[in-house]
Structure formats: structure tokens, C-alpha cells
Rosetta silent file (secondary structure, phi, psi, omega in degrees, C-alpha in Angstrom):
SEQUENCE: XXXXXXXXXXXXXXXXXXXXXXXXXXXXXXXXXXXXXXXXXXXXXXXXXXXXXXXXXXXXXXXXXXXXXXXXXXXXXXXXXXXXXXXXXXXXXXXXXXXXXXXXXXXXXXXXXXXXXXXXXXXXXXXXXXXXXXXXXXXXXXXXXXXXXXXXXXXXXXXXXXXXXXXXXXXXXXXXXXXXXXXXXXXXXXXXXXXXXXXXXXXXXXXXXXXXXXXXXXXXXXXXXXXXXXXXXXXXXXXXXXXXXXXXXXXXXXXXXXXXXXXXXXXXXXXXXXXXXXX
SCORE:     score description
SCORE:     0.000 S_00000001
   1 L     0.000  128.844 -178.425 -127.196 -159.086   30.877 S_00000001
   2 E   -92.079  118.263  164.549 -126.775 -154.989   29.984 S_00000001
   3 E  -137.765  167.859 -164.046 -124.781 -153.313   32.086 S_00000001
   4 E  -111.175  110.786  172.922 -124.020 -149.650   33.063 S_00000001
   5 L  -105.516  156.366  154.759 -120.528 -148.577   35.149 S_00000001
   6 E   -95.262  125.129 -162.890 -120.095 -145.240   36.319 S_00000001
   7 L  -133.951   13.414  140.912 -116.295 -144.386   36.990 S_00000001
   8 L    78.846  172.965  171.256 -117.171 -141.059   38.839 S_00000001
   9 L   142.268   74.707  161.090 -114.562 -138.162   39.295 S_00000001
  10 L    36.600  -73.153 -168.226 -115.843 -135.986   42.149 S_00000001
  11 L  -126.636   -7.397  160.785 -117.776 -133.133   40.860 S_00000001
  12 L  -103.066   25.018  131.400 -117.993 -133.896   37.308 S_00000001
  13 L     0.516  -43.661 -142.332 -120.254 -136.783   38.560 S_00000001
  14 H   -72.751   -5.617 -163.375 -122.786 -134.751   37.068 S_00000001
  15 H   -80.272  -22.598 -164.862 -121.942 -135.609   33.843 S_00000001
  16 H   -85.754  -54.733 -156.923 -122.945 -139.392   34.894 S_00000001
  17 H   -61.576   -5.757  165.316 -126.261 -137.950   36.732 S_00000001
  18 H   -84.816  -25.910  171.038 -127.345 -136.442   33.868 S_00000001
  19 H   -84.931  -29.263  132.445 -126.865 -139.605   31.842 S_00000001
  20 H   -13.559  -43.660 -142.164 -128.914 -141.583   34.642 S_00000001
  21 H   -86.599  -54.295 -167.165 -131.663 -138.478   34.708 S_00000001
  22 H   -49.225  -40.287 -171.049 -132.025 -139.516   30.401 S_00000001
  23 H   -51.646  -73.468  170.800 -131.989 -143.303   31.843 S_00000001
  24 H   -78.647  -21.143  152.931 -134.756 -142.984   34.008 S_00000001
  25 H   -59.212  -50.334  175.811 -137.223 -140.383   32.124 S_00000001
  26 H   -70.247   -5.878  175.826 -137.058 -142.993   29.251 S_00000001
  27 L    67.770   22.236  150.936 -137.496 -145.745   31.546 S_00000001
  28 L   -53.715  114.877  172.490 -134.092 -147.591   30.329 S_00000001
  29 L  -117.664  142.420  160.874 -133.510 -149.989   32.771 S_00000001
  30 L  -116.884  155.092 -157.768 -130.303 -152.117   33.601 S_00000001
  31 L   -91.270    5.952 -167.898 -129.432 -155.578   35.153 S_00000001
  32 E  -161.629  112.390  167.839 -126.093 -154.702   36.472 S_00000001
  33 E   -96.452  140.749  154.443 -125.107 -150.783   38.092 S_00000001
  34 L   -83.723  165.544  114.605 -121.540 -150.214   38.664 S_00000001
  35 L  -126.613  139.768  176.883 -120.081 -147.655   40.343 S_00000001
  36 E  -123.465  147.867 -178.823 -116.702 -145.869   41.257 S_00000001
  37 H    44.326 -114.169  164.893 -116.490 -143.213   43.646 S_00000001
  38 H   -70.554  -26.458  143.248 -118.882 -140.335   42.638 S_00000001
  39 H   -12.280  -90.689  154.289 -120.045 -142.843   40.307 S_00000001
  40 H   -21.407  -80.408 -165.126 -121.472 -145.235   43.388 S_00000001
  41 H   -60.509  -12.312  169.623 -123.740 -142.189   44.520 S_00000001
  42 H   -82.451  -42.918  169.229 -125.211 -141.897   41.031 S_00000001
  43 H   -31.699  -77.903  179.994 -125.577 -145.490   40.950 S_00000001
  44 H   -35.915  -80.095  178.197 -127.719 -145.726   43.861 S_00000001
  45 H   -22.279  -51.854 -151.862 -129.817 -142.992   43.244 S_00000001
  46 H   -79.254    7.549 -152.001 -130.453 -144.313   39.848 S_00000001
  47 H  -113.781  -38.903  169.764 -131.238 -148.071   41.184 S_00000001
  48 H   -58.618  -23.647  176.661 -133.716 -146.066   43.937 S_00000001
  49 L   100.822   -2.562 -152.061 -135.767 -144.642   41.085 S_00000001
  50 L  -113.600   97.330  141.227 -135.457 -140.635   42.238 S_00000001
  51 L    10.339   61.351 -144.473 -135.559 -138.285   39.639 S_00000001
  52 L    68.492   -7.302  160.052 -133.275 -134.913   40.060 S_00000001
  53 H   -78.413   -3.163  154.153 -131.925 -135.961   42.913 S_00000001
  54 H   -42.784  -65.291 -165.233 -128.220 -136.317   41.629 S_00000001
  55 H   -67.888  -18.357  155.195 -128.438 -133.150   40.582 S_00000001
  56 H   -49.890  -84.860  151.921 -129.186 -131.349   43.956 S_00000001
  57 H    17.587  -55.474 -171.460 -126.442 -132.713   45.034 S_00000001
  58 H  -103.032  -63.247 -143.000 -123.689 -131.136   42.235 S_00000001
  59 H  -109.995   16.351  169.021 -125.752 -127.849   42.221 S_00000001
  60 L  -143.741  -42.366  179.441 -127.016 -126.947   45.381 S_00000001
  61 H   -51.903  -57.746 -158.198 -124.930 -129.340   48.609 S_00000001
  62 H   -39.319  -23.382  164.720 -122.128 -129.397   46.706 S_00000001
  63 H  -121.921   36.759  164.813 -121.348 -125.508   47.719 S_00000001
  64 L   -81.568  161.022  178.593 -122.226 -125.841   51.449 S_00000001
  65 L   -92.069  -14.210  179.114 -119.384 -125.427   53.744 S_00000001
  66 L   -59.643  -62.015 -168.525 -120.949 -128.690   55.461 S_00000001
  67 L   -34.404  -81.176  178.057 -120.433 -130.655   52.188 S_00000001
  68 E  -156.023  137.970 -176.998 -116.598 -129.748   51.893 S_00000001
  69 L  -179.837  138.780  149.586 -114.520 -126.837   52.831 S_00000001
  70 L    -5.708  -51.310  132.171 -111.654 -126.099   54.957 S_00000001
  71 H   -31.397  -55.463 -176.195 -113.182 -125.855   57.986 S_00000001
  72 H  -100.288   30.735 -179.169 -114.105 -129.462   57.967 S_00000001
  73 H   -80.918  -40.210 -173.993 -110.516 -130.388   57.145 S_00000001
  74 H   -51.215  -65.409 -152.099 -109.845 -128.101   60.290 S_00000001
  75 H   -87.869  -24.861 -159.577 -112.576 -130.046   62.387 S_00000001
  76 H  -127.085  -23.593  164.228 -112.474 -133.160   61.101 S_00000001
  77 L   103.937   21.386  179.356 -109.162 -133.917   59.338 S_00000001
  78 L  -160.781  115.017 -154.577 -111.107 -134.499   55.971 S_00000001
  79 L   -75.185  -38.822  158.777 -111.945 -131.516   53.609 S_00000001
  80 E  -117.448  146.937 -147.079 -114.989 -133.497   52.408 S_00000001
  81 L  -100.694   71.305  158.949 -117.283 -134.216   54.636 S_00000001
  82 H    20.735  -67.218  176.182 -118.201 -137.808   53.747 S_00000001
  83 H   -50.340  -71.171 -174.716 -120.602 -138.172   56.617 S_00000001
  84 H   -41.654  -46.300 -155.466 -123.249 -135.061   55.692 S_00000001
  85 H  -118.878    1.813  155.152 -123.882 -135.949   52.697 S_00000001
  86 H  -111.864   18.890  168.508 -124.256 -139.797   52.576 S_00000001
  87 L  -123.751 -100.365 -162.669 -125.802 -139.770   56.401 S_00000001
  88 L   -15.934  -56.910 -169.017 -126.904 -136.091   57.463 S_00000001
  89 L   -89.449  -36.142  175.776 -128.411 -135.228   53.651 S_00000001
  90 L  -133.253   11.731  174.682 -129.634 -138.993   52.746 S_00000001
  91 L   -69.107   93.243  140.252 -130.630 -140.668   55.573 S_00000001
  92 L    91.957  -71.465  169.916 -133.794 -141.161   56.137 S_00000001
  93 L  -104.792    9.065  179.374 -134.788 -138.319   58.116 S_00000001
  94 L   -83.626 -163.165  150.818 -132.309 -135.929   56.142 S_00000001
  95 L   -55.206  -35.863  143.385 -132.975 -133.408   53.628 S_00000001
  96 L  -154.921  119.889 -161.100 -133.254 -135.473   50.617 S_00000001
  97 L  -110.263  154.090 -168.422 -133.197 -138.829   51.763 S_00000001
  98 L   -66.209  160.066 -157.211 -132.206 -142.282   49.584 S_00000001
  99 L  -122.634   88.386 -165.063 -135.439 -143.806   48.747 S_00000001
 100 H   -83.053  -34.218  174.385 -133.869 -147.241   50.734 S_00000001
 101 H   -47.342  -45.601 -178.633 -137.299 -149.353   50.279 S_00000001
 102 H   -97.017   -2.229  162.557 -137.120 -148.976   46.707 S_00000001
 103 H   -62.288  -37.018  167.057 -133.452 -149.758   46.368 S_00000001
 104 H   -52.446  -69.580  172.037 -134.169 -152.957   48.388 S_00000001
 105 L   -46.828  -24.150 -170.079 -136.788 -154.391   46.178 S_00000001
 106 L   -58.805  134.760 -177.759 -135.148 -153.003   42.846 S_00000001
 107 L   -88.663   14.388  159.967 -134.203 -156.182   41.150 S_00000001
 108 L   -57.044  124.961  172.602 -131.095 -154.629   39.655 S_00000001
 109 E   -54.840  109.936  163.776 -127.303 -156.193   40.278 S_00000001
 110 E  -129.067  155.540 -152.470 -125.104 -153.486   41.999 S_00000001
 111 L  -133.863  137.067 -179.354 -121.465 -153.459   42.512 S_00000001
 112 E  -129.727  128.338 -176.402 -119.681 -150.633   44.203 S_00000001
 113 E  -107.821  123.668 -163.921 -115.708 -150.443   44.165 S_00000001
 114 E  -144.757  151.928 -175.403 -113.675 -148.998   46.951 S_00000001
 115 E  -114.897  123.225  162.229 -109.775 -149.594   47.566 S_00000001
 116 E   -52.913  122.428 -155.833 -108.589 -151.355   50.968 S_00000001
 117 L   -83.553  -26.912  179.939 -106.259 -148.568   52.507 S_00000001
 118 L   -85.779  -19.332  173.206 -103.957 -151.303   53.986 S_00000001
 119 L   -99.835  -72.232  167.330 -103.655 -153.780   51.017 S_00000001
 120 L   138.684   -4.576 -150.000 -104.146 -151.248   48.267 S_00000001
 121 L  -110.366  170.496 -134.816 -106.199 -154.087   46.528 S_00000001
 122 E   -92.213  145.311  177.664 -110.065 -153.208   45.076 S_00000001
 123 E  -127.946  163.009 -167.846 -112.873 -154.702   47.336 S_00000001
 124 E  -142.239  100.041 -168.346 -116.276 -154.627   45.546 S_00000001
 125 E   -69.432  170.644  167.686 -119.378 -154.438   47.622 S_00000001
 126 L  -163.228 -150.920 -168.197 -122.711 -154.995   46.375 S_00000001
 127 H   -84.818   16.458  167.493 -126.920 -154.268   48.217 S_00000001
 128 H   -90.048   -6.887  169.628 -126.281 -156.709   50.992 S_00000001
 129 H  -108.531   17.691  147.937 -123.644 -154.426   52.214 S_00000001
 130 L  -131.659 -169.970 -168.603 -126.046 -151.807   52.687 S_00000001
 131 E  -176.712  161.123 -163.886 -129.481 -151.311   54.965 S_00000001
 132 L   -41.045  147.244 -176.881 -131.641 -148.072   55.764 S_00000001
 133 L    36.601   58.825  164.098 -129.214 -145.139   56.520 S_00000001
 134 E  -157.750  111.718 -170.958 -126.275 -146.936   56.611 S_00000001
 135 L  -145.034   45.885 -170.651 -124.451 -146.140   53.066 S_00000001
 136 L   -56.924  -31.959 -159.220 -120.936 -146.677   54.455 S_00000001
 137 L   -72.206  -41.086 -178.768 -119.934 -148.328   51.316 S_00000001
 138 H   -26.342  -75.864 -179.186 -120.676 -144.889   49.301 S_00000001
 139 H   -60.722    4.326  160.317 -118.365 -142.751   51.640 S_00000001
 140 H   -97.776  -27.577 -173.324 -115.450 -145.298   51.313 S_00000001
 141 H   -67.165  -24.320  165.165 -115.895 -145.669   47.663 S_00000001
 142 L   -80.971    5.081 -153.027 -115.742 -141.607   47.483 S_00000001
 143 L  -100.934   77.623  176.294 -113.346 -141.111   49.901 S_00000001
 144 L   -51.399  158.180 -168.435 -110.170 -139.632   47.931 S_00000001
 145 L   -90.551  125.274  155.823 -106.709 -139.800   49.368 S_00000001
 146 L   120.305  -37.744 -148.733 -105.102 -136.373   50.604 S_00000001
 147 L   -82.466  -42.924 -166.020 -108.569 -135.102   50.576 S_00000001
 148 L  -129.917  166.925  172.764 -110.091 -137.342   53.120 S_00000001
 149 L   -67.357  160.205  130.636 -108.711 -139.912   56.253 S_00000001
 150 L   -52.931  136.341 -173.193 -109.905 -143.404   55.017 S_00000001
 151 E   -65.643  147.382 -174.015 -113.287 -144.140   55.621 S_00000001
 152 E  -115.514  126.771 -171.245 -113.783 -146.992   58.333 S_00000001
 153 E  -116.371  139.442 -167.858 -115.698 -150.032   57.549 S_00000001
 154 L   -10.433  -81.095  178.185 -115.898 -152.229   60.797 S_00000001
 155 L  -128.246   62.958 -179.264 -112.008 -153.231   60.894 S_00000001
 156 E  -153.644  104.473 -177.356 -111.156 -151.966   57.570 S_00000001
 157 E  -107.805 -168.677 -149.590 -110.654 -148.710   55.985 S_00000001
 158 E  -142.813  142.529  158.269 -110.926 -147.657   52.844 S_00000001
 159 E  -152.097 -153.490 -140.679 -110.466 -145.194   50.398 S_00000001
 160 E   -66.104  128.343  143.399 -111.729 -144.262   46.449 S_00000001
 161 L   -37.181   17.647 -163.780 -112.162 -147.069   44.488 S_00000001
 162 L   -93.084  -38.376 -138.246 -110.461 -145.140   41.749 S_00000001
 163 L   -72.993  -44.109 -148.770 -106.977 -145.757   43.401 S_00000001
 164 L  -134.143   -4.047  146.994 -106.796 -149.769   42.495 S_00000001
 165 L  -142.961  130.788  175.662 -109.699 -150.353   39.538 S_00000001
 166 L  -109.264   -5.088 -169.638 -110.945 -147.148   37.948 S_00000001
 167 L  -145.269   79.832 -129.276 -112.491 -148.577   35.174 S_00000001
 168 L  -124.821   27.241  165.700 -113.838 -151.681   36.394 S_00000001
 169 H   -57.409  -37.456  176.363 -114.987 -153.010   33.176 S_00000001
 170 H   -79.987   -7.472  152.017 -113.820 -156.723   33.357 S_00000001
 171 H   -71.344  -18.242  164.470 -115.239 -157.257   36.648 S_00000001
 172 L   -89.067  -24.690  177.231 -118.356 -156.859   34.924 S_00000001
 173 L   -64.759    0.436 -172.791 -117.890 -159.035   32.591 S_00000001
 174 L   -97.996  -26.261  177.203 -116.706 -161.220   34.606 S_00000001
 175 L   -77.024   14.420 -175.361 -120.002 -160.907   36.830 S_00000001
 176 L    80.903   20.004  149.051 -122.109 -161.810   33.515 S_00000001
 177 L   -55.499  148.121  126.100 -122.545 -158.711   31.561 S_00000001
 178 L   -98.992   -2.528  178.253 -122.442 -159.026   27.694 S_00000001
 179 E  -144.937  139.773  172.946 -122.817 -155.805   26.686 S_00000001
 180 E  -139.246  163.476  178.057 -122.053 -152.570   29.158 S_00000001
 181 L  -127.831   89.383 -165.127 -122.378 -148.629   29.050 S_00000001
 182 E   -84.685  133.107 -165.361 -119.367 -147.096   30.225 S_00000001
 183 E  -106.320  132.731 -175.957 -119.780 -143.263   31.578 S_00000001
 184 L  -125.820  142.410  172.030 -116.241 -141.649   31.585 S_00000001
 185 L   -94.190  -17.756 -175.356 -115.925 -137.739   33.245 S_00000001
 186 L  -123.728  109.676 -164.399 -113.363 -137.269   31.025 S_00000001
 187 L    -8.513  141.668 -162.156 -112.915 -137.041   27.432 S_00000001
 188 L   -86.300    4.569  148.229 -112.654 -140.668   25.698 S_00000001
 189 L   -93.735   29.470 -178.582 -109.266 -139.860   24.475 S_00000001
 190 L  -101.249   82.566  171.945 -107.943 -138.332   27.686 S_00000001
 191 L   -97.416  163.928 -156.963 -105.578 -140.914   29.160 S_00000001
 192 L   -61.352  143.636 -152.484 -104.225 -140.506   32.556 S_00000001
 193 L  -103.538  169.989  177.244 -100.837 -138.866   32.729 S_00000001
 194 L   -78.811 -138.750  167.577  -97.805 -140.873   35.430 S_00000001
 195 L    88.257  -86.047 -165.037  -96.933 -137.575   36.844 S_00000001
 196 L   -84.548  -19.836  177.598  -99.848 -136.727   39.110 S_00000001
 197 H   -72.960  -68.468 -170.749 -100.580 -140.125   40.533 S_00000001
 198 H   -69.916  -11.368  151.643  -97.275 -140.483   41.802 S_00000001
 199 H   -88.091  -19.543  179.558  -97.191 -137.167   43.443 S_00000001
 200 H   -88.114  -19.311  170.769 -100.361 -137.258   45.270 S_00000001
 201 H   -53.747  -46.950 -173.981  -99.211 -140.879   45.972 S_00000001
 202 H   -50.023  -47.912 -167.921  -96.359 -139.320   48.111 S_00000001
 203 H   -57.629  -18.606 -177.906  -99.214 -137.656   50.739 S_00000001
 204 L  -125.541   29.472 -151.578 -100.273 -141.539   52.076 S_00000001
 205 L   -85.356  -36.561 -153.517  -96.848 -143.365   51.249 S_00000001
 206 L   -67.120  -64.921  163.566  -96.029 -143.415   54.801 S_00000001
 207 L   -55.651  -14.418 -162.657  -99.248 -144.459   56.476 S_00000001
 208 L  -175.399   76.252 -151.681 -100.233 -146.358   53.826 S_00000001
 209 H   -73.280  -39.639  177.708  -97.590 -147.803   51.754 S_00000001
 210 H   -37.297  -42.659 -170.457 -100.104 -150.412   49.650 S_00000001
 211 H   -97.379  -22.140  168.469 -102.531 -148.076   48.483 S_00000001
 212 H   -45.207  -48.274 -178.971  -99.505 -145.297   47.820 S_00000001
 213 H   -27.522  -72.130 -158.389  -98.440 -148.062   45.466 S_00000001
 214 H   -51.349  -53.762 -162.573 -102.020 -148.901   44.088 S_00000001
 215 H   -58.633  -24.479 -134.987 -101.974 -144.857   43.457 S_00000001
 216 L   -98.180    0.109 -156.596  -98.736 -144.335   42.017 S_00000001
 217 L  -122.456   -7.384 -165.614  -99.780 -146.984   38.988 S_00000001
 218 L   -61.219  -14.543 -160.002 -103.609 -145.894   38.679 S_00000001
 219 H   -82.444  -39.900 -178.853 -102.823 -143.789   35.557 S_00000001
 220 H   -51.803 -101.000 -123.318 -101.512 -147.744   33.976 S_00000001
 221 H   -59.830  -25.654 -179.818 -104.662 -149.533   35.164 S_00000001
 222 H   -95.321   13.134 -169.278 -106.736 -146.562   33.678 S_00000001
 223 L  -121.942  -11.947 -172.807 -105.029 -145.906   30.403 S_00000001
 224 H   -99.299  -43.211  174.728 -105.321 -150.247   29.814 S_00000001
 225 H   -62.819  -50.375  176.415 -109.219 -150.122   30.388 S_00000001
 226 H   -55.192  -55.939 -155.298 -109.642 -147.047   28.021 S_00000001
 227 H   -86.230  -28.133  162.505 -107.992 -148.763   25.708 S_00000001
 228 H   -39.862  -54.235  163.338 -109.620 -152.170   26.231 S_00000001
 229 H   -27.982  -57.984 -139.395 -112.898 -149.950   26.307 S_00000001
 230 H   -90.880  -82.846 -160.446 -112.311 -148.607   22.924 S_00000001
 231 H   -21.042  -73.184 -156.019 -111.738 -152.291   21.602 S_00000001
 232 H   -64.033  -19.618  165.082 -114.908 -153.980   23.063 S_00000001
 233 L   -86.398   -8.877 -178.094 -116.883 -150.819   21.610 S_00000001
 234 L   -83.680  -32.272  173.399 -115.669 -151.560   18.159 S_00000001
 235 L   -81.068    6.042  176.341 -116.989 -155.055   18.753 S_00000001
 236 L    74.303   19.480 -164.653 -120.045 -153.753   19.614 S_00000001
 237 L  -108.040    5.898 -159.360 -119.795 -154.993   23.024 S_00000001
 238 L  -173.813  142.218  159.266 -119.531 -151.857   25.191 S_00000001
 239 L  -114.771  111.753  173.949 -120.492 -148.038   24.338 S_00000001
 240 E  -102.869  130.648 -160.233 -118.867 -145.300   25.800 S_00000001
 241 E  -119.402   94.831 -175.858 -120.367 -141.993   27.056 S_00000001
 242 L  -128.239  150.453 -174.185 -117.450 -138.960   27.749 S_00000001
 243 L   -97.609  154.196  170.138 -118.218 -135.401   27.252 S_00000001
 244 L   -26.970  -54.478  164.179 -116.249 -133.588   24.594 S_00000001
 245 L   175.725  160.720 -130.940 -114.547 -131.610   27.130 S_00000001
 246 L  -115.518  -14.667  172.958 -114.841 -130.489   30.436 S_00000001
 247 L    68.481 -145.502 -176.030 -113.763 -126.942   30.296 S_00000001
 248 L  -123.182   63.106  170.741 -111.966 -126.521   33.632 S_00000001
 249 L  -111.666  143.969 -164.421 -113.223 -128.788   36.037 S_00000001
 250 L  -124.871 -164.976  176.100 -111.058 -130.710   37.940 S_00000001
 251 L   -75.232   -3.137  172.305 -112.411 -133.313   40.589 S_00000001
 252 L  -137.236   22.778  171.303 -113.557 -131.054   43.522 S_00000001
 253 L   -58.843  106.012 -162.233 -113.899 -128.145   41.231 S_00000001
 254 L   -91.539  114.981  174.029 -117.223 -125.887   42.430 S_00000001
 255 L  -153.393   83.848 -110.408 -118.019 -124.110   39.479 S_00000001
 256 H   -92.599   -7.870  160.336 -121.804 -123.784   39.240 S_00000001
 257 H   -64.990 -115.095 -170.799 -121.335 -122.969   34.819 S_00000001
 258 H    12.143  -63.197 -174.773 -119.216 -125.793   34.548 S_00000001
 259 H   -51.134  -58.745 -175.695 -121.571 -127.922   36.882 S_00000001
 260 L   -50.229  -48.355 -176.166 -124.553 -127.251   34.225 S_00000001
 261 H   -66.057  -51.476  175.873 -122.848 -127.391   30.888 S_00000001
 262 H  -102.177   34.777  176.002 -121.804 -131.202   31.745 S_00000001
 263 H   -99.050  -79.364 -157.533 -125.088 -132.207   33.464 S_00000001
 264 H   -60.653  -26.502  163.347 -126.954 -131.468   29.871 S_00000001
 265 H   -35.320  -65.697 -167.192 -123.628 -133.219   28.052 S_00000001
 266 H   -49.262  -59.641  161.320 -124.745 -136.011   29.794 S_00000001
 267 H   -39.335  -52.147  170.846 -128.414 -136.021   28.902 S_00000001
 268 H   -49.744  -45.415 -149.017 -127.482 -135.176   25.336 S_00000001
 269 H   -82.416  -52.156 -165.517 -124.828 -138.329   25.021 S_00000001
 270 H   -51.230  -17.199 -178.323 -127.129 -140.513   26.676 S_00000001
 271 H   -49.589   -5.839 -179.391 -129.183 -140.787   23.893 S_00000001
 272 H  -110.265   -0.173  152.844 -127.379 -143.267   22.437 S_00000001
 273 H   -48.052  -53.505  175.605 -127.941 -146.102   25.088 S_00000001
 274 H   -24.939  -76.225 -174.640 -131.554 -146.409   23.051 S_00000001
 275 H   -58.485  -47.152  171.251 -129.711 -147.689   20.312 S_00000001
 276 H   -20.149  -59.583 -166.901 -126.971 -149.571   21.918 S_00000001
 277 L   -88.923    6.078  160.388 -129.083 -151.603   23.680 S_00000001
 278 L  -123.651    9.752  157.490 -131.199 -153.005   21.135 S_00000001
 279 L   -23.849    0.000    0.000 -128.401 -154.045   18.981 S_00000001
């Protein structure tokens, strides 16, 4: 079984939806999508079949004031606004809506990773936890800490899947990949510094002492998967796809250069899934 993870990072997504957009014009298909965070909404899309719609998304929602903005930190307590753009924007009846009929039928595995806000520890959804317009799992799996509330799942919230697996290679392998195609936002030699985890960790410590934990350590759990990563591609078991560099995008950076320049990274780099995958 081939499989693909996405591991997401808020607006340089695009870097993964451009390696999806290469996926699906060549008609690469895989048995097992992954997703973390922005990651998950590329996922979908790409498991739905629809063409350029990632990329609306990074280059045209993505600088609505609906989308994210101060104002709906103001109105809503959470600067992005979760709701618009995986209900308002893909429901059904939105503006560009998830194509849910052909996600159902797609015979593709998918696994979406979101962190329990009260345990801290990773829960990992898959398409039986979603149904037409209802793409709850998305918005918890996106839902960064400081940024956003936690997203509420019946009696459970949630927030990014980043915070407690960020790299969520050994879950597939554990789900029966042998070979995967790991999409990184950030250069493959960029590991995650202690520093910044553990200060944005301070902003939920109170309310949420588990996942402050979960937060405060993410730069470990993501600096042991890169390097596990880089093994399992020398063994030919796993191919990784990171753009060169990133210029100055950070995860909710809107910067509509930026946005372009690592959409077509992505497109370029994918090109090497062809070979990979007949290895």
C-alpha cells in the first residue's frame, strides 16, 4: 500500500496543493491520504477529485476578512474563522463546495490527525467521521492554539493535530503502508527549534495544561520524524517533498508572491512521486 501524508502548516499548505494539483493531472493515485492540519484540507480535496480547488483557497479566501482577521477574533474569539471556510465556503450550497459524493465512493484510506485539547494525546479520524457538510474533523485538525478556541467535536474539543503528532509517519505504517510520500512546508533540513513551542505553549497552559505539554515538546516529536524520515528515504521506503525555502512565510502569513512561488515548488517537486512509486 503507497501512501501520501500531508503535515500542513497554515498557509504554506499550498506548497502541498500544488503537489496534489501534479497528483491528480497525472492521474497518480494513492491507497492511504494523510493529513495534518492544512494538510487534512488538501487531503480531502485531493481524495474528492477537484482540480484547482486548493488553490482558491490560498489565493483568493485566504485574504477575506471572513476567512481570518481580527475582527473575527473580536466576534468570535478565534482569528481564523474555522467555520466559513470548511462550512460557509464548502458546504454544499457554498461557494466552492467539497465534491462529498465523490469522496464517499473514492476507495482511498484517509486518516486525519487532530490533538484532544484535554488529554493533549493525537486522535486520528478517518471518512466515517465525516458526511455531506459536516467536515468538523477538518476545522479541529486546523484549529491552531492562540489562534483559535478549540474546535468542539460532540463532547470533545480539539485543536491542530500538529501539537501531539506532526509528522505522523509511523501511524502509517502502522496502518499498512510500505512505501509513503511525505510533503513537508518546510525545508527538509529545517528542524523545529524548543524556543517557540514552549512560548506559545504558555497562551493554553492554564486552560489546557495537557495539550500545553503536548506543545511545549512538539519541536522533539517533529525533529525525531524528520530524522526517521530521512532514514526510511535512504531505504527507499519513503520520499520526501520540501521546498528549498520558503522565503518569508510563516504559518498565517498572507503574502499573495510568496503564496505562488510555493504552489509551483510544489508542482515542480512532485515530479518525483512518478518515479518513487514504481520502484
Amino acid at each position: 500500500m503507497i501512501g501520501i501524508i500531508d503535515t500542513g502548516g497554515g498557509l504554506r499548505g499550498i506548497y502541498g496543493a500544488g503537489v496534489f494539483e501534479h497528483c491528480l493531472e497525472k492521474g497518480i493515485d494513492f491507497d492511504y491520504c494523510g493529513g495534518v492540519s492544512a494538510g487534512a484540507a488538501n487531503v480531502i480535496t485531493y481524495i474528492a477529485g477537484q482540480r484547482g480547488r486548493c488553490f482558491d483557497f490560498y489565493t483568493d479566501y485566504a485574504f477575506r476578512k471572513e476567512y481570518m482577521s481580527f475582527r473575527e477574533l473580536i466576534r468570535n474569539k478565534s482569528y481564523v474563522n474555522l467555520d466559513y471556510i470548511y462550512g460557509t465556503l464548502s458546504n454544499s450550497d457554498g461557494e466552492n463546495p467539497l465534491d462529498y459524493p465523490a469522496l464517499e465512493s473514492s476507495d482511498k484510506q484517509m486518516c486525519i490527525v487532530a490533538t484532544d485539547a484535554d488529554t493533549g494525546k493525537p486522535v486520528y479520524f478517518t471518512k466515517d467521521d465525516v458526511s455531506q457538510d459536516n467536515y468538523d474533523i477538518i476545522k479541529a485538525s486546523c484549529c491552531v492554539p492562540v489562534a483559535n478556541r478549540p474546535y468542539p467535536i460532540g463532547e470533545h474539543r480539539y485543536f491542530d493535530g500538529a501539537l501531539s503528532d506532526p509528522v505522523p509517519i509511523q501511524k502509517a505504517f502502522e496502518d499498512g503502508c510500505d512505501k509513503i510520500v511525505l510533503i513537508l512546508t518546510r525545508p527538509r533540513d529545517y528542524y523545529r527549534p524548543k524556543k517557540r513551542d514552549a512560548r506559545l505553549a504558555r497562551f493554553i497552559r492554564r486552560k489546557y495544561p495537557d495539550a500545553a505539554r503536548g506543545m511545549a515538546t512538539r519541536y522533539r516529536r517533529y525533529n525525531v520524524s524528520l530524522d526517521l524520515a530521512k532514514q526510511l528515504e535512504k531505504e527507499g521506503k519513503l520520499l520526501i517533498l520540501a521546498p528549498d525555502t520558503i522565503g518569508k512565510s510563516k504559518t498565517l502569513t498572507r503574502n499573495m508572491d510568496n503564496q505562488i512561488i510555493l504552489y509551483y515548488k510544489g508542482l515542480r517537486d512532485a515530479e518525483a512521486i512518478d518515479d518513487f512509486i514504481l520502484k
